[in-house]
C-alpha positions in Angstrom: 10.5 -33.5 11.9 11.9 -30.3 13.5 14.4 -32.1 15.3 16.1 -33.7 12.2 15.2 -30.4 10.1 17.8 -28.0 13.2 20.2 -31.4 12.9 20.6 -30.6 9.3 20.8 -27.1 9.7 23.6 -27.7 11.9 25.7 -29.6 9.5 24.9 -27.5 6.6 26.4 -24.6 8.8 29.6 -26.7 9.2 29.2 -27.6 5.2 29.7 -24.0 4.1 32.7 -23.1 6.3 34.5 -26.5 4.3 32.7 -26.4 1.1 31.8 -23.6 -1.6 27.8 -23.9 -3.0 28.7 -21.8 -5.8 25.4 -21.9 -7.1 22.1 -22.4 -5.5 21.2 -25.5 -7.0 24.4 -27.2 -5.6 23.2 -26.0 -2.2 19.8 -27.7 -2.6 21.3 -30.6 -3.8 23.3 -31.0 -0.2 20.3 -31.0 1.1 18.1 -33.3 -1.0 20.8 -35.8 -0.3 20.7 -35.6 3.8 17.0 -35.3 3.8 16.8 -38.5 1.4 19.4 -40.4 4.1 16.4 -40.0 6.2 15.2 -43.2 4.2 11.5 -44.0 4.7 11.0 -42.1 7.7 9.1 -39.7 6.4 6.7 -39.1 3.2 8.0 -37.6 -0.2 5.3 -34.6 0.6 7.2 -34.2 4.1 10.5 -34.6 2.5 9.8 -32.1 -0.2 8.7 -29.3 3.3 11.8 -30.4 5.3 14.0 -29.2 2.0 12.6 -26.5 1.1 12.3 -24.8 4.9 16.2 -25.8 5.2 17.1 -23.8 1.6 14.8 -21.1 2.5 16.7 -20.7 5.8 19.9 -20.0 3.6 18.7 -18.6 0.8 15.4 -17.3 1.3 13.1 -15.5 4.4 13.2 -19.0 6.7 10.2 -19.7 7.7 8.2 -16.6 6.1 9.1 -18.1 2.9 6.0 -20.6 2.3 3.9 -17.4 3.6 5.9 -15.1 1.0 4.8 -17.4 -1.6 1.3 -17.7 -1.3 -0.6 -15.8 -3.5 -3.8 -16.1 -1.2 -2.2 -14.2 1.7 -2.1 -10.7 1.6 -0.2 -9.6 5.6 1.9 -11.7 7.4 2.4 -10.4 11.1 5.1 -11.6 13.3 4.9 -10.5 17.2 8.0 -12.2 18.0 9.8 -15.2 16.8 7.5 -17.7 18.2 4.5 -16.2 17.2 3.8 -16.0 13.3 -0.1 -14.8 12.2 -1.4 -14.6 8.9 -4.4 -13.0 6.3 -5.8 -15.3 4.1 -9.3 -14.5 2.6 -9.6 -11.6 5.3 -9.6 -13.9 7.7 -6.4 -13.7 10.3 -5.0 -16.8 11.4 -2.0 -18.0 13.5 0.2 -19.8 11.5 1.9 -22.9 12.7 5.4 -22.2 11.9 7.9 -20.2 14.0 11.6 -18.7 13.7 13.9 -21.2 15.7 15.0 -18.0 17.6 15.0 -14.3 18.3 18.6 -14.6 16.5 17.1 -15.8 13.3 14.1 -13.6 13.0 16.7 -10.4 13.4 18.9 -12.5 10.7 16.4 -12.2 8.3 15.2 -8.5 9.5 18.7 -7.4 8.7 18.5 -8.8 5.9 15.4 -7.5 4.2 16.1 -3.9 5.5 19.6 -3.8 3.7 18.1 -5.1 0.3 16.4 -1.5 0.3 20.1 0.1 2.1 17.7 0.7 5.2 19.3 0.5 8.6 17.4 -0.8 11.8 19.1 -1.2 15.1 18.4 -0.1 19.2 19.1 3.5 18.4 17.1 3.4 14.9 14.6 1.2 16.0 11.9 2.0 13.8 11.7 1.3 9.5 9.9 0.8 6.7 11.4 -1.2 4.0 10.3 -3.5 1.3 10.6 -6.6 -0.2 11.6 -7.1 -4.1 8.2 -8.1 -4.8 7.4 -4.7 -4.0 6.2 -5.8 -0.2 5.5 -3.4 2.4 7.3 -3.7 5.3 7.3 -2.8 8.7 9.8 -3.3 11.2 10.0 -2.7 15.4 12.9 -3.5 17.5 13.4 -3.7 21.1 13.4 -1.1 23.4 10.3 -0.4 21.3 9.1 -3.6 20.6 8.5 -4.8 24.2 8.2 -8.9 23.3 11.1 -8.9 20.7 11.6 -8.2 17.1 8.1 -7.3 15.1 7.5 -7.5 11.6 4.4 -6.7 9.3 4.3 -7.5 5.8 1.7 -6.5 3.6 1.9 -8.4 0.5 0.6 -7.1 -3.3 -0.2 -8.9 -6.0 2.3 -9.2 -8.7 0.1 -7.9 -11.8 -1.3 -4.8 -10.0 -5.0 -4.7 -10.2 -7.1 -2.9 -12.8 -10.7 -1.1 -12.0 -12.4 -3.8 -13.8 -11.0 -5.9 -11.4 -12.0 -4.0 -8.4 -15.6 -4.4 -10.8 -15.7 -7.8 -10.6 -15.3 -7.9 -7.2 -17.8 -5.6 -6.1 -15.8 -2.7 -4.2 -17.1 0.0 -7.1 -19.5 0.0 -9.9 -19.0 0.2 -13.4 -20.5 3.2 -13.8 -18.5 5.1 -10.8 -15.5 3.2 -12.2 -16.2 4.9 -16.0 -16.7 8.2 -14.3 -13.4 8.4 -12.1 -11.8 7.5 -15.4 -13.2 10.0 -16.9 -11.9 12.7 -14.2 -8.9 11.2 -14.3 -8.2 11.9 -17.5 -9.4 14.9 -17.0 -7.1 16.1 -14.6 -9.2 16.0 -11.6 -7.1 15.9 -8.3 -8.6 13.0 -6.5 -7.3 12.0 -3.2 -8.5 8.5 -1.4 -9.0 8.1 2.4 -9.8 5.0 4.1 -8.6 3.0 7.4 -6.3 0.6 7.8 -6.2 -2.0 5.1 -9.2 -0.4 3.4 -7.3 -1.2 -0.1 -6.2 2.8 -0.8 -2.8 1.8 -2.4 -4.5 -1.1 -4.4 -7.5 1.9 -5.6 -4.7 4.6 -6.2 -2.7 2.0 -8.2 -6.2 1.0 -10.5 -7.1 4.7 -10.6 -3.1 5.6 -12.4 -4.1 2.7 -15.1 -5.9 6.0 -17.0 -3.7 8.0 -16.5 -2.5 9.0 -20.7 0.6 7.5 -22.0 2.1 10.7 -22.5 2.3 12.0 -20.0 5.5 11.9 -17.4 4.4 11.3 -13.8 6.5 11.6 -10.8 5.4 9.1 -7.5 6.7 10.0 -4.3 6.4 7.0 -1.3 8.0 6.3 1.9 8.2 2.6 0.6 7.6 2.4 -3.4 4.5 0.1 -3.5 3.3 2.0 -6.6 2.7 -0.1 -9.9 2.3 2.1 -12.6 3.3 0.3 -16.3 0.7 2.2 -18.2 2.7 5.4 -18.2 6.9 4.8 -20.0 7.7 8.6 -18.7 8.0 7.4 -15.4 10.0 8.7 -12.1 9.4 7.1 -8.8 11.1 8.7 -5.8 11.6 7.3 -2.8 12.2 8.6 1.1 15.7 8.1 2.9 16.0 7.4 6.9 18.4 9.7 9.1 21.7 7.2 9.1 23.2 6.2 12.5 24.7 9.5 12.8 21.4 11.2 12.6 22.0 12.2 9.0 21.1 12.1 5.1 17.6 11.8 5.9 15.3 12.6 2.8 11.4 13.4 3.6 9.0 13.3 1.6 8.5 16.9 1.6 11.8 17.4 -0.2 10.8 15.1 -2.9 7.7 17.0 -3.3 9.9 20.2 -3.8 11.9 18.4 -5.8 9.4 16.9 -8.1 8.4 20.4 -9.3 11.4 21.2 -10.6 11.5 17.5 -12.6 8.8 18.8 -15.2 6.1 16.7 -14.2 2.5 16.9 -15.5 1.1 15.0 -12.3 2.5 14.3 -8.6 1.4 10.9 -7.4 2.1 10.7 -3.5 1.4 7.4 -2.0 0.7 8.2 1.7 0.3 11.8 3.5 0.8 11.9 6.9 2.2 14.5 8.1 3.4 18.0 7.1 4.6 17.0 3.9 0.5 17.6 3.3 1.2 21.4 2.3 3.7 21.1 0.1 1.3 18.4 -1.6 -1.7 20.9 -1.7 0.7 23.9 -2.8 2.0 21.3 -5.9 -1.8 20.7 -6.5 -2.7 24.6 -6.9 0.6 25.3 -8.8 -0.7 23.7 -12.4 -0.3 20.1 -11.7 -3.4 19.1 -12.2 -4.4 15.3 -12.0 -2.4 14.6 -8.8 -3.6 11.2 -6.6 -2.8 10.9 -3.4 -4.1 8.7 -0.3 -4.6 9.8 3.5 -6.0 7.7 6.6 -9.1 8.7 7.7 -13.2 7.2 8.7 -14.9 9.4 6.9 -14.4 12.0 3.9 -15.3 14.9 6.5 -12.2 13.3 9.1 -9.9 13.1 6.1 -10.6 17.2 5.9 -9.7 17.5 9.4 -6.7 15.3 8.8 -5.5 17.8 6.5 -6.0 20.5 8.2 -3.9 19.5 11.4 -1.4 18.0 9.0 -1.1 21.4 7.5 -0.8 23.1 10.7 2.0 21.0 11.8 3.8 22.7 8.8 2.9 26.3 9.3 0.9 28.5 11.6 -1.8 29.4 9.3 -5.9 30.4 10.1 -8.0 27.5 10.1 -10.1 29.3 7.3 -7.3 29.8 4.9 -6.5 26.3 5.3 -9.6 24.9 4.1 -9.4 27.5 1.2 -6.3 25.8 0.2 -7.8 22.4 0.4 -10.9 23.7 -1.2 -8.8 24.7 -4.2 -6.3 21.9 -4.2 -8.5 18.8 -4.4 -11.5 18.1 -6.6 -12.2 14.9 -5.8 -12.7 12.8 -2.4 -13.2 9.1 -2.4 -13.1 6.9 0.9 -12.4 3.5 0.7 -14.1 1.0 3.8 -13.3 -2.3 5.1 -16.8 -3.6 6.1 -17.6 -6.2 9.0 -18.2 -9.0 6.3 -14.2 -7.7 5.8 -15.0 -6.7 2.2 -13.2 -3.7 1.0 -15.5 -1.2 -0.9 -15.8 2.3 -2.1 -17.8 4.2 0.3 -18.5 7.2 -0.9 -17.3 9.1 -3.9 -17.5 13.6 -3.0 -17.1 16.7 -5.1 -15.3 19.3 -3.2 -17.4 22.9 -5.0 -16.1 25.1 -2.1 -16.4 27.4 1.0 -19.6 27.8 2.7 -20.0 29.3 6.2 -16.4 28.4 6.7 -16.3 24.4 6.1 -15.6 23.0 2.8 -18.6 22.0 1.0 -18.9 18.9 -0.5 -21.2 17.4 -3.0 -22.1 13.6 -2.5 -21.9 11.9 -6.1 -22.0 8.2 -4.7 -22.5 6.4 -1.8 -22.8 3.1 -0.4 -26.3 1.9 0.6 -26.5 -1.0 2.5 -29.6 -3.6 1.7 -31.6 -4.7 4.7 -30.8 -8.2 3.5 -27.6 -7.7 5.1 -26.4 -10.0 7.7 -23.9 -9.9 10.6 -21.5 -11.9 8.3 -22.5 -10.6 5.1 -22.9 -7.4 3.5 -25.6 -6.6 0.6 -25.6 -3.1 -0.6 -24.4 -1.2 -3.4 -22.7 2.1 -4.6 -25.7 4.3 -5.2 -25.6 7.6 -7.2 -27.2 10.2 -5.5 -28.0 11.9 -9.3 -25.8 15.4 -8.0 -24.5 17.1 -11.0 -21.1 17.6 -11.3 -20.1 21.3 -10.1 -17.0 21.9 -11.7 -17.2 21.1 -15.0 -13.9 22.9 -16.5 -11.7 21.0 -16.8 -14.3 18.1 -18.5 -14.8 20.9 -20.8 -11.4 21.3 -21.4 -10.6 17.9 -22.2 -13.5 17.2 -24.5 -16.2 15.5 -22.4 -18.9 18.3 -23.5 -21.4 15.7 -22.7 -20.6 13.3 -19.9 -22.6 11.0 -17.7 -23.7 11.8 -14.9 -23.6 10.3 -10.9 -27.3 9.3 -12.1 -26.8 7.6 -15.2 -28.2 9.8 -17.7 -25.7 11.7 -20.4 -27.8 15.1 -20.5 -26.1 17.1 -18.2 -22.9 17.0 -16.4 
């Protein structure tokens, strides 16, 4: 089948210099009608796969395409144009197509990075991009990439996912999901760490479902991933790369600076990494209450540390005042974990209530107990509430929940 798949190819090459497919389905149609003068060679199933990998390779991602599609698979790695893995179910798999050359997979880097008027080359070698699905992309070239071009896609679903949702699956309970709604709305700033592919952009996009309608929101990414349709006052802001010149670059700690002068009533950064993490704390303790943001981290005590070097790379400040500034910045920690059963839960949900001997003090609210019916390949456990009253109960107050549940369950105190 390859064979006769790169012999088509080839003469559809020659077709386009002579003829003009003015329209897609013209294209396909030059190709239904060599792949059917194949005759009985092949199946109608094999003959539909030879057609659409040929179109795809014109019109489409080649042979990412079928992978693109697939609502089961959420990453698609490529290390190299022979070499093609995928994540289906959690479960990582080598998939059995490849590009037909290190030409082709740069093709079709090139052309996914200019869709989003990214530029990736030797001297920029480096870039995040996206798809129009609203893909996360990553690309590496060589010098960097040692083994050729790589590529990682991270895929989302269309219809972003709702807390209910993340219910029904079993990463958070309802009653922790009815509580963060209820400090969402009350204009708690919550920030989410978690590993890699923990599902912090999926949480922070389920956790901006409650945020009010009228309210105007500002979203600051390096790659917009974001899906927020709840709210119609709605900026999202995205990051610029240096051009080949070295210049034009916009960080995201411009558009943090810039987002306070945009009258917004929250700031929703996707990812902090870097020093852009004091500007993002300054924004929280300058009235803009009911900012999200996300941070890598294993544990809601690392992501603290996190922030504090992250801060540190911005300015030469005391550790101490650092944390202060955290302290007062964030009310909320929740850390997201992918378990070794490779289900994605919330791990433990924290009240930040202040200073104490230097180190910010933290008040556990939930967190995940496993069962000792847990195997090696499954895990059976649950978000517990520890039945820790919520400290800070202002802003509650302020927005009418005078009497609301608690981490325990029970509605007489907060």
């Amino acid at each position: 089948m390859e064979q006769f798949i790169q012999q088509i190819k080839n003469r559809l090459r020659e077709a386009i210099e002579y003829e003009d497919f003015s329209t897609d389905e013209e294209l396909k149609q030059w190709i239904e009608r060599q792949v059917l003068n194949l005759g009985a060679r092949y199946t109608v199933s094999e003959k539909q796969q030879m057609i659409a990998r040929i179109y795809h390779s014109i019109r489409g991602y080649d042979v990412l395409q079928p992978y693109i599609d697939d609502p089961q698979i959420t990453e698609i790695m490529i290390n190299g144009h022979d070499q093609i893995f995928i994540e289906r179910e959690g479960q990582v798999l080598q998939a059995p197509m490849q590009f037909e050359s290190k030409e082709k997979l740069e093709d079709v880097i090139q052309m996914i990075v200019g869709q989003v008027n990214r530029i990736v080359n030797e001297s920029t070698p480096i870039v995040d991009a996206r798809l129009p699905d609203g893909s996360r992309v990553n690309v590496v070239l060589p010098p960097i990439a040692l083994d050729g071009p790589t590529m990682t896609i991270r895929k989302f679903p269309e219809q972003p996912i709702h807390m209910q949702d993340l219910v029904r699956f079993g990463s958070v309970t309802e009653e922790a999901a009815d509580m963060l709604k209820m400090l969402v709305q009350a204009k708690y700033n919550i920030f989410i760490g978690g590993g890699t592919g923990s599902g912090k952009t999926t949480f922070l996009n389920a956790l901006a479902q409650f945020i009010p309608p009228d309210e105007r929101i500002i979203t600051i990414e390096d790659s917009a991933e974001l899906q927020i349709r709840t709210v119609p006052n709605l900026v999202r802001m995205e990051t610029r790369n240096a051009n080949t010149e070295g210049k034009g670059e916009i960080p995201i700690r411009q558009l943090i600076r810039s987002s306070l002068r945009m009258r917004p009533n929250r700031i929703v950064v996707g990812e902090v990494r870097g020093a852009e993490a004091l500007d993002m704390l300054q924004a929280m303790n300058t009235g803009h209450d009911g900012s999200l943001s996300t941070g890598h981290a294993n544990s809601t005590k690392d992501m603290i540390s996190r922030l504090e070097t992250m801060v540190l790379s911005a300015v030469q400040l005391p550790v101490e005042v650092i944390r202060q500034q955290i302290a007062s910045a964030i009310d909320i920690f929740i850390h997201l974990s992918r378990f070794r059963d490779r289900s994605r839960r919330v791990a433990e949900i924290s009240e930040v209530i202040g200073i104490e001997n230097g180190q910010v003090l933290l008040n556990p609210l939930y967190v995940f107990e496993e069962h000792e019916t847990s195997t090696l390949d499954h895990i059976s456990g649950s978000l517990t509430a520890t039945g820790h009253a919520i400290h800070n109960r202002s802003k509650l107050e302020l927005a009418g929940f005078q009497r609301a549940a608690t981490p325990s369950g029970r509605s007489d105190r907060i």
